[in-house]
N, CA, C and O atoms as CSV, one atom per row, in Angstrom:
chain,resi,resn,atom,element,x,y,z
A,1,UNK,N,N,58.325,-18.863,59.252
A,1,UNK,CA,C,58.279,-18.809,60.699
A,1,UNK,C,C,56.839,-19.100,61.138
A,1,UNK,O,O,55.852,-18.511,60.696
A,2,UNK,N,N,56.830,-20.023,62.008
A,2,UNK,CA,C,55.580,-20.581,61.955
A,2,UNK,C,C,54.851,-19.111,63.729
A,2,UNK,O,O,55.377,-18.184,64.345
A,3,UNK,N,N,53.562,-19.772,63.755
A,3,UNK,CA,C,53.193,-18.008,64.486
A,3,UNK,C,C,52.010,-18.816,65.101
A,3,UNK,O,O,51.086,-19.130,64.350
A,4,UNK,N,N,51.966,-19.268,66.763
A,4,UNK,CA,C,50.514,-19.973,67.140
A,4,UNK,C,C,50.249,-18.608,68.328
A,4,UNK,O,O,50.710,-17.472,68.216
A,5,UNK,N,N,49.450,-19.086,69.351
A,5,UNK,CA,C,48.946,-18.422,70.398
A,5,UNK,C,C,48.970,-19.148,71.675
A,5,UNK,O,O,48.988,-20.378,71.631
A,6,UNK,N,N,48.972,-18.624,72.650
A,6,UNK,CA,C,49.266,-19.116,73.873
A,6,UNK,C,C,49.229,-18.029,74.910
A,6,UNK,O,O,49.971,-17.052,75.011
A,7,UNK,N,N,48.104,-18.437,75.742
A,7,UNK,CA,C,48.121,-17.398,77.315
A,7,UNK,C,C,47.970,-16.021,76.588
A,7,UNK,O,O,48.928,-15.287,76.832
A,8,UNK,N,N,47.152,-15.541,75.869
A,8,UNK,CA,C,46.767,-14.471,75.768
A,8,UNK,C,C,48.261,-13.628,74.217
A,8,UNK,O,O,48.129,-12.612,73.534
A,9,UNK,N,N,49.409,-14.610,74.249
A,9,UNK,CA,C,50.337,-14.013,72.961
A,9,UNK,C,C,49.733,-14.548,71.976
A,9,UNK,O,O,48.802,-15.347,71.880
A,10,UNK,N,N,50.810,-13.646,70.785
A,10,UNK,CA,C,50.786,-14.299,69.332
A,10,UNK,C,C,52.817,-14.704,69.994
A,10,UNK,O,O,53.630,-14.032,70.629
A,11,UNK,N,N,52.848,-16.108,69.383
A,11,UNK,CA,C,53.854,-16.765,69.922
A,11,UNK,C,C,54.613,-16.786,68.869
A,11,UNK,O,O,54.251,-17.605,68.025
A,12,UNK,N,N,56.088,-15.814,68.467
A,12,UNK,CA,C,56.965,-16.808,67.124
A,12,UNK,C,C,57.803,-17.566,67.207
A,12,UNK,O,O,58.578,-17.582,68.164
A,13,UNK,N,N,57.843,-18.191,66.454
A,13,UNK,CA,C,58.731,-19.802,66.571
A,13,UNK,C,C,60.059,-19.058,65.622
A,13,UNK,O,O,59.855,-18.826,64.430
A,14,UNK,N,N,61.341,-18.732,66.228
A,14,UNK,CA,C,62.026,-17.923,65.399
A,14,UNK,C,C,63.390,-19.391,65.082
A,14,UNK,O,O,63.795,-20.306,65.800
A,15,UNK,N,N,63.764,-18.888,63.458
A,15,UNK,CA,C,64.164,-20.091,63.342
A,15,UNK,C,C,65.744,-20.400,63.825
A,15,UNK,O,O,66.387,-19.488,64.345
A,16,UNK,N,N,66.420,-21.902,63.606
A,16,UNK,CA,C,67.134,-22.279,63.953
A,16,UNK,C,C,68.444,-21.220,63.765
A,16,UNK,O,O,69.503,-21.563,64.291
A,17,UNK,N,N,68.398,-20.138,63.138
A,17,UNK,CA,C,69.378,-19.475,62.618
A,17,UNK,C,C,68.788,-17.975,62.908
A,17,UNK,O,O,67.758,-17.884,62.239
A,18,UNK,N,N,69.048,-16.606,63.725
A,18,UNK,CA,C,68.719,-15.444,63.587
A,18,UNK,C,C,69.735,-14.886,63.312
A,18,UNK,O,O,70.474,-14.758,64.288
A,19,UNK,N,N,70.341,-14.243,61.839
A,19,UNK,CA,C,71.275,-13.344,61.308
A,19,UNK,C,C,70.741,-13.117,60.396
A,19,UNK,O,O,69.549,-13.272,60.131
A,20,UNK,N,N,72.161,-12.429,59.363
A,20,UNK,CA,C,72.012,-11.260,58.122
A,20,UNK,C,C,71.163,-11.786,57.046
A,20,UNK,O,O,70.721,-11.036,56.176
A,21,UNK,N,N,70.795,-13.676,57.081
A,21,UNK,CA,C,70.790,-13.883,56.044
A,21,UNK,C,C,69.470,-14.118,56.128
A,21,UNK,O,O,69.020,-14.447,55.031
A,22,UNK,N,N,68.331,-14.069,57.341
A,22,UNK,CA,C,67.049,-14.313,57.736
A,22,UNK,C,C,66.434,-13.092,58.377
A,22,UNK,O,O,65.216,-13.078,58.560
A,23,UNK,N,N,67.066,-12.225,58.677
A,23,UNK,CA,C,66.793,-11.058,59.829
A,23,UNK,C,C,65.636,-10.460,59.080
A,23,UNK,O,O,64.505,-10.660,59.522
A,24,UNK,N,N,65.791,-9.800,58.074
A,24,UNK,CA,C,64.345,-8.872,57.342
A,24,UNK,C,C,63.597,-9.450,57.027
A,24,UNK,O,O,62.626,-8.897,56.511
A,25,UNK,N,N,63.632,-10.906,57.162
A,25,UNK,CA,C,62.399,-11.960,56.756
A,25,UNK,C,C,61.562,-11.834,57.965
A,25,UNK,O,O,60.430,-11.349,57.975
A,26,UNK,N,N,62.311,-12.386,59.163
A,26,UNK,CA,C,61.665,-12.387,60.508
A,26,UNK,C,C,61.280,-11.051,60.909
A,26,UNK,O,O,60.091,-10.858,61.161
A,27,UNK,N,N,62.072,-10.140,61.002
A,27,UNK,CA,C,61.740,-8.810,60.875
A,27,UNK,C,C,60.097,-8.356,60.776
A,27,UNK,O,O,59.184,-8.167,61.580
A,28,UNK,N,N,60.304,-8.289,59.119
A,28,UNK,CA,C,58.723,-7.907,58.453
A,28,UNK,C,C,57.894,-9.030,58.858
A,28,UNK,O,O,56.701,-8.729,58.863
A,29,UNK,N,N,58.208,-10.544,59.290
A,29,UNK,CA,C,56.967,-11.063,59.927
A,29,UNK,C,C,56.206,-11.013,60.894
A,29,UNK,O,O,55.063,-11.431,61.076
A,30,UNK,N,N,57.443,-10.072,61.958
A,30,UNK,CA,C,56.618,-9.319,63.232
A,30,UNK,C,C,55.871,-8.165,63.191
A,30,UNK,O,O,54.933,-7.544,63.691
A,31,UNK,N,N,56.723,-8.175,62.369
A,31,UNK,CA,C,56.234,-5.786,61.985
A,31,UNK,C,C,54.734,-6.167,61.369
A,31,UNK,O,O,53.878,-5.287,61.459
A,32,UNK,N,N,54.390,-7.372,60.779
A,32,UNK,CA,C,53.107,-7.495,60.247
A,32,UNK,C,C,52.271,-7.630,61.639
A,32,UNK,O,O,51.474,-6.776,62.028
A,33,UNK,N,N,52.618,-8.993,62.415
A,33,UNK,CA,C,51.674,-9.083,63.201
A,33,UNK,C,C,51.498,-7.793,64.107
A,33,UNK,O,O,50.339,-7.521,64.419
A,34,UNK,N,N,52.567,-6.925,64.591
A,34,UNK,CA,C,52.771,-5.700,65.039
A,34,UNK,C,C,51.249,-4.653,64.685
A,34,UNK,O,O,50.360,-4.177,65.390
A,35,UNK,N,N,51.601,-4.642,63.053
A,35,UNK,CA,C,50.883,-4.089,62.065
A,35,UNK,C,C,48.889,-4.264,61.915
A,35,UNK,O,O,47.963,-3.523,61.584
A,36,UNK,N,N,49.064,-5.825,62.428
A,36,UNK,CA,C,47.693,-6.346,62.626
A,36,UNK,C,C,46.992,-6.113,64.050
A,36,UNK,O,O,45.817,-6.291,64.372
A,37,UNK,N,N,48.214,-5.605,64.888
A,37,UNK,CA,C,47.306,-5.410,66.799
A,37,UNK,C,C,47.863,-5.796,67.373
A,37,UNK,O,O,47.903,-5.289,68.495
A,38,UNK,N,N,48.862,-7.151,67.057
A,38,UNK,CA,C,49.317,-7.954,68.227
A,38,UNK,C,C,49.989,-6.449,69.301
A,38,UNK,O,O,50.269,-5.321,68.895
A,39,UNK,N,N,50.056,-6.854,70.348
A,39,UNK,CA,C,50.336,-5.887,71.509
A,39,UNK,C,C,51.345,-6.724,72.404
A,39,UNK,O,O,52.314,-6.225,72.977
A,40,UNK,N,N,50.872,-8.503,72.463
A,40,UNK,CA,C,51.870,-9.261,73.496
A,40,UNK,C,C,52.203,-10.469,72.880
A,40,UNK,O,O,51.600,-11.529,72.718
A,41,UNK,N,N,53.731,-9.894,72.462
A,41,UNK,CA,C,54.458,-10.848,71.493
A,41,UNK,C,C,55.221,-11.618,72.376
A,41,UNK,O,O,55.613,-11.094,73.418
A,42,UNK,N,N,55.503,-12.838,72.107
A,42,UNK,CA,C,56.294,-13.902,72.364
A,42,UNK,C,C,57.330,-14.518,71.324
A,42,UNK,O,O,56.863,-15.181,70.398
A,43,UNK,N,N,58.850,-14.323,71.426
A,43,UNK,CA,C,59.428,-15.465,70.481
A,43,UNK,C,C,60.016,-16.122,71.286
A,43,UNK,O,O,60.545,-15.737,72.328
A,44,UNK,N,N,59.930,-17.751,70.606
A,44,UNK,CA,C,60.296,-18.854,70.919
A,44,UNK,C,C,61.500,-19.214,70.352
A,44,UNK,O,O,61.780,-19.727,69.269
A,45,UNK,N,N,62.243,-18.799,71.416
A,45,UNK,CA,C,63.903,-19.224,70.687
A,45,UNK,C,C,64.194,-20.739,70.697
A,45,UNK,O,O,65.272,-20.907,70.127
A,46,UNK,N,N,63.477,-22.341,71.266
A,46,UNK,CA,C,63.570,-23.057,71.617
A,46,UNK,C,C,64.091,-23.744,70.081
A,46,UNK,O,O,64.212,-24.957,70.250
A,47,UNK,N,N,64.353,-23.441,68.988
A,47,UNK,CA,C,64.546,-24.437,67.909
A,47,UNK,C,C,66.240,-23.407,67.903
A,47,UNK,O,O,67.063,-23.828,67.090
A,48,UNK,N,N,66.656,-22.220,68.722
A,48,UNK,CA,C,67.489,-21.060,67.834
A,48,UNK,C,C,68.258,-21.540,68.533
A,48,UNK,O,O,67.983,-21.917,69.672
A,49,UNK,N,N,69.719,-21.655,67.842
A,49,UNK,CA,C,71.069,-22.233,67.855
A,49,UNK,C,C,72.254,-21.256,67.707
A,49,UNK,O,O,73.386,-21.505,68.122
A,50,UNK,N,N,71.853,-20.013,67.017
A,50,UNK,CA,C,72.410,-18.731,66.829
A,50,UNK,C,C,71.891,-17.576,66.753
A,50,UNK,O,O,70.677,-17.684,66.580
A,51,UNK,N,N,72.178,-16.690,66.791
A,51,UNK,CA,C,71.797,-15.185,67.238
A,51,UNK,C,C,72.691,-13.795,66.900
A,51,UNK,O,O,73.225,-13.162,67.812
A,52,UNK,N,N,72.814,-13.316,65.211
A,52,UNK,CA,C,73.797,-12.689,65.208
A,52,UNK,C,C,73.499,-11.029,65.608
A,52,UNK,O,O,72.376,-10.737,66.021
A,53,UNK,N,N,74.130,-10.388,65.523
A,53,UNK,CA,C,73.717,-8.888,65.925
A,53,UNK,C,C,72.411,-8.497,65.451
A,53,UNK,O,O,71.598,-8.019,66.242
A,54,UNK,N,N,72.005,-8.736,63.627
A,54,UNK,CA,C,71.033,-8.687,62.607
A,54,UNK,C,C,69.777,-9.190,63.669
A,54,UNK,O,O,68.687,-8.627,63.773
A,55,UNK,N,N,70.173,-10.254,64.336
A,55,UNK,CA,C,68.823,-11.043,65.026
A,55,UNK,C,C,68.567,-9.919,66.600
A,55,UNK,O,O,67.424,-9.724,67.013
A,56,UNK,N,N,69.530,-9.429,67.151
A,56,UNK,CA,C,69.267,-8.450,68.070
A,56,UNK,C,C,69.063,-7.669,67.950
A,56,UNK,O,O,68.478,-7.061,68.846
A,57,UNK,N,N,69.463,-6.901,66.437
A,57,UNK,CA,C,68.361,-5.818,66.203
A,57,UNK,C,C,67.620,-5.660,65.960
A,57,UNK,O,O,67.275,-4.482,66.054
A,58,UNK,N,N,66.592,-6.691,65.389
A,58,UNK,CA,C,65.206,-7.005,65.169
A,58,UNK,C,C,64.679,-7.315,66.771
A,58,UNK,O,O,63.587,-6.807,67.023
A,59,UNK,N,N,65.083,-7.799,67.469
A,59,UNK,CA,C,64.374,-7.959,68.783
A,59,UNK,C,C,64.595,-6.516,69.451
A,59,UNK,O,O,63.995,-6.329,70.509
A,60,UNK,N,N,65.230,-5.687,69.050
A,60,UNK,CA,C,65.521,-4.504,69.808
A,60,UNK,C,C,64.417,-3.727,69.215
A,60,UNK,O,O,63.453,-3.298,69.850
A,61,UNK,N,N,64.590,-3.602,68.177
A,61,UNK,CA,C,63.213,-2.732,67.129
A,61,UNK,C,C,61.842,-3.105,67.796
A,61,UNK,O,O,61.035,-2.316,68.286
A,62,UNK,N,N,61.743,-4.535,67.710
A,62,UNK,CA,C,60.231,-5.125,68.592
A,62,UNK,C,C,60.047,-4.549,69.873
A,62,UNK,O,O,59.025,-3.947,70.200
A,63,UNK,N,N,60.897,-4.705,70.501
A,63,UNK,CA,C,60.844,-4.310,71.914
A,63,UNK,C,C,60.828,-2.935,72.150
A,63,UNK,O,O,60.465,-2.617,73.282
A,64,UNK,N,N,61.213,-1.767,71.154
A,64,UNK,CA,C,60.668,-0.853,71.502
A,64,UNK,C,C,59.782,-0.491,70.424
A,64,UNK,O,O,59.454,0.694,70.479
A,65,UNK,N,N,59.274,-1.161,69.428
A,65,UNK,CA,C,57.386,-0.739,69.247
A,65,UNK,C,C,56.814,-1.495,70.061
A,65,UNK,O,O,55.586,-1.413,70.086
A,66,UNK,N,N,57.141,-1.974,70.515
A,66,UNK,CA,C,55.992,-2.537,71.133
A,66,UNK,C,C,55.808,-2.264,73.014
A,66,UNK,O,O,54.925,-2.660,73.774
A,67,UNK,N,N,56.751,-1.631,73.218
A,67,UNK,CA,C,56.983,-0.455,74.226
A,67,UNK,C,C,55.874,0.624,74.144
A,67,UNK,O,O,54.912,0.894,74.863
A,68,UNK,N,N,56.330,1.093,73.096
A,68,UNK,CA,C,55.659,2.292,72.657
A,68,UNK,C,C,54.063,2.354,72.469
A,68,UNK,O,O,53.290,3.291,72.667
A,69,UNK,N,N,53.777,0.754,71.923
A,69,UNK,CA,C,52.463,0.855,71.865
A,69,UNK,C,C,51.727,0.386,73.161
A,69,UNK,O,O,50.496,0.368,73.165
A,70,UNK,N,N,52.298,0.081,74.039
A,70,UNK,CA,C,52.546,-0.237,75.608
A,70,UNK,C,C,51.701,-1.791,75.697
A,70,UNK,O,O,50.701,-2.161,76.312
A,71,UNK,N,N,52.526,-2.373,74.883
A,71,UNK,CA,C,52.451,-4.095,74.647
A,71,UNK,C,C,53.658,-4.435,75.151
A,71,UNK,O,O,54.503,-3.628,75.537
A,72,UNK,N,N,53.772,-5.793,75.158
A,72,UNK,CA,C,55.242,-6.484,75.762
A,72,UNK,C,C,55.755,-7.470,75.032
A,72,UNK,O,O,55.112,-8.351,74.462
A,73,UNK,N,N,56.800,-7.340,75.044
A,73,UNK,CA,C,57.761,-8.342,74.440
A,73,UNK,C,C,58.673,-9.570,75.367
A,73,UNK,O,O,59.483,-9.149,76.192
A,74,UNK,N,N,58.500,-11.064,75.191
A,74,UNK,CA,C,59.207,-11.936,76.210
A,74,UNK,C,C,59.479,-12.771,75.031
A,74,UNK,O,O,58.897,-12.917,73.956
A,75,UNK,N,N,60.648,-13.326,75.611
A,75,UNK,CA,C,61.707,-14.224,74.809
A,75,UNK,C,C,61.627,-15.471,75.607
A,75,UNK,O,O,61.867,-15.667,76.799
A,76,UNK,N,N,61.230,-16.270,74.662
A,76,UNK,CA,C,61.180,-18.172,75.736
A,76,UNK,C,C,62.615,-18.842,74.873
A,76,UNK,O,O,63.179,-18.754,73.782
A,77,UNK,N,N,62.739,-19.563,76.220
A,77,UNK,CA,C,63.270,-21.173,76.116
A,77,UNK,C,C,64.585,-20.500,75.300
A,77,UNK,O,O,64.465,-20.860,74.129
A,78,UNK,N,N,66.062,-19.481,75.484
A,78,UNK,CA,C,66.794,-19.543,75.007
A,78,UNK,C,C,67.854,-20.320,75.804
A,78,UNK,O,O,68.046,-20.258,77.018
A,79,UNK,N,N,68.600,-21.171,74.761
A,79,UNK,CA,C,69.472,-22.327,75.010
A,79,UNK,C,C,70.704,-21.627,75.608
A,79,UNK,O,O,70.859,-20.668,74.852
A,80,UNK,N,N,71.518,-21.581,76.402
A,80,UNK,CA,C,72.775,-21.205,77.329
A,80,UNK,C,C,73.335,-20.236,75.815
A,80,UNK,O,O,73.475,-19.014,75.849
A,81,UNK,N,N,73.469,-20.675,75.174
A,81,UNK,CA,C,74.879,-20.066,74.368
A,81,UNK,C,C,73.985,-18.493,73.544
A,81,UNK,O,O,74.584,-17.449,73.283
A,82,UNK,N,N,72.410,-18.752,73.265
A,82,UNK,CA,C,71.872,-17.738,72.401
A,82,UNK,C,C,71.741,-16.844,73.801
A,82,UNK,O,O,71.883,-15.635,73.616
A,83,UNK,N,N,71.447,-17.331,75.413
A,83,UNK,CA,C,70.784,-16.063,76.276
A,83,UNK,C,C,72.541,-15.525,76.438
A,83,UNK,O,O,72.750,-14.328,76.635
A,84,UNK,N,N,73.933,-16.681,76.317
A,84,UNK,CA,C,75.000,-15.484,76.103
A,84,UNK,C,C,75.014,-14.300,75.681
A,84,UNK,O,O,75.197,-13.291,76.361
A,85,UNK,N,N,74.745,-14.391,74.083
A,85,UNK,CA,C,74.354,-13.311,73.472
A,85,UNK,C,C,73.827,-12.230,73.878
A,85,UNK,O,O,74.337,-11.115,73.779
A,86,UNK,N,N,72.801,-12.489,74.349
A,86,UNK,CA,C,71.329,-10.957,75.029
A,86,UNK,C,C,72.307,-10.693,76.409
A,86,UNK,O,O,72.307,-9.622,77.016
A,87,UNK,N,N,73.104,-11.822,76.768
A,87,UNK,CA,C,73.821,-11.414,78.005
A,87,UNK,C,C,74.861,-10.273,78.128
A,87,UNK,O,O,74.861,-9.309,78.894
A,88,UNK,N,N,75.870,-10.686,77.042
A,88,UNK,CA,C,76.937,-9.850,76.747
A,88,UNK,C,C,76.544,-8.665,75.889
A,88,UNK,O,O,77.300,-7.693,75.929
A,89,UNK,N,N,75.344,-8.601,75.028
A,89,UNK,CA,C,75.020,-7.601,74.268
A,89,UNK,C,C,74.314,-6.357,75.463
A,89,UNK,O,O,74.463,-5.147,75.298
A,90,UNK,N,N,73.676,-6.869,76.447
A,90,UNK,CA,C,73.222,-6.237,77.687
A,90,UNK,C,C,71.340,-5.749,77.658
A,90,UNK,O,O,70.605,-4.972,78.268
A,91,UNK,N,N,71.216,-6.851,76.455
A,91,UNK,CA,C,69.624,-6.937,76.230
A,91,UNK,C,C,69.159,-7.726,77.505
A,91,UNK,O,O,68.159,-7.309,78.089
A,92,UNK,N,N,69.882,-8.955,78.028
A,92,UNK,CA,C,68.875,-9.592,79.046
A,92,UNK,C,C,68.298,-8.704,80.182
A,92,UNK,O,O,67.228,-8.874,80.766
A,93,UNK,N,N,69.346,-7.583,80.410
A,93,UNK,CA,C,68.752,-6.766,81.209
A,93,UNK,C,C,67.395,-5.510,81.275
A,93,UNK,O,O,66.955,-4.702,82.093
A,94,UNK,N,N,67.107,-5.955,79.878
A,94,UNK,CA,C,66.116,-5.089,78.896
A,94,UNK,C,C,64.662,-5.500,78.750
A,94,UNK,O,O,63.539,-5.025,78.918
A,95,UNK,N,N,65.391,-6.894,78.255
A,95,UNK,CA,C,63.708,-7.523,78.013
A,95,UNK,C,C,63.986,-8.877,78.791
A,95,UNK,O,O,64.983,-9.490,79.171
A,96,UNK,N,N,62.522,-9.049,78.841
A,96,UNK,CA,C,62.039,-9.872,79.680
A,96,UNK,C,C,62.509,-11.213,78.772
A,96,UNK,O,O,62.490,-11.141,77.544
A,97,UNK,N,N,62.874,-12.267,79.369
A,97,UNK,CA,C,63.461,-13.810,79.305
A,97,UNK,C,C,62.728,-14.439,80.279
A,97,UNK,O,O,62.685,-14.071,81.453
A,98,UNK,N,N,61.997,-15.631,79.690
A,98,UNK,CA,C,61.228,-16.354,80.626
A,98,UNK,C,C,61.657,-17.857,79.892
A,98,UNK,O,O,62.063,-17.958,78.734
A,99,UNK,N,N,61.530,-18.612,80.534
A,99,UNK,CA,C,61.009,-20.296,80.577
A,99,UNK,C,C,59.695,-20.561,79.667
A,99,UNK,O,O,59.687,-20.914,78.488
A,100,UNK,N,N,58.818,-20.356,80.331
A,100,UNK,CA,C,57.496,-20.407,79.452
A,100,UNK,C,C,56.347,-19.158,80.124
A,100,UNK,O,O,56.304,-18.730,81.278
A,101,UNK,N,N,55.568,-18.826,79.058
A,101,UNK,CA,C,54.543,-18.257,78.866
A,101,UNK,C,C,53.737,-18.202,80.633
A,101,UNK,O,O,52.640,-17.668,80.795
């Protein structure tokens, strides 16, 4: 998962696939930057095509450490069918969904 900066985030590029079979990968790659300070995370859903529960509970976990450490969490560029997901799961109403940075 590639990881740049932009407007003050650490930005992740989360990949074309978020489920069971990638989730603790992506997971522990936030919990690191988490781990290192980051405070205002960004993932970039713009390459993500799917989104299984595994992938919402890793954004749920983020979103509240990083609550807690009173940093913020925003989700870019999800394609109609992945912001379904956060829609019907009742995350869009949770965390912040933006366009861009």
């Amino acid at each position: 998962m590639e990881i740049t900066t932009a407007a003050g985030y650490q930005v992740a590029h989360i990949p074309e696939r978020l489920d069971t079979l990638n989730a603790a990968t992506v997971e522990q790659e936030l919990n690191t930057l988490l781990e290192n300070g980051t405070k205002q995370l960004a993932c970039d859903f713009s390459a993500t095509r799917y989104v299984a529960s595994a992938g919402l509970r890793v954004m749920l976990i983020m979103y509240k450490k990083l609550k807690a450490a009173q940093g913020s969490l925003v989700l870019l560029k999800l394609n109609k069918e992945v912001f379904d997901v956060f829609k019907l799961s009742g995350f869009a109403r949770l965390m912040d969904i933006r366009e861009s940075l």
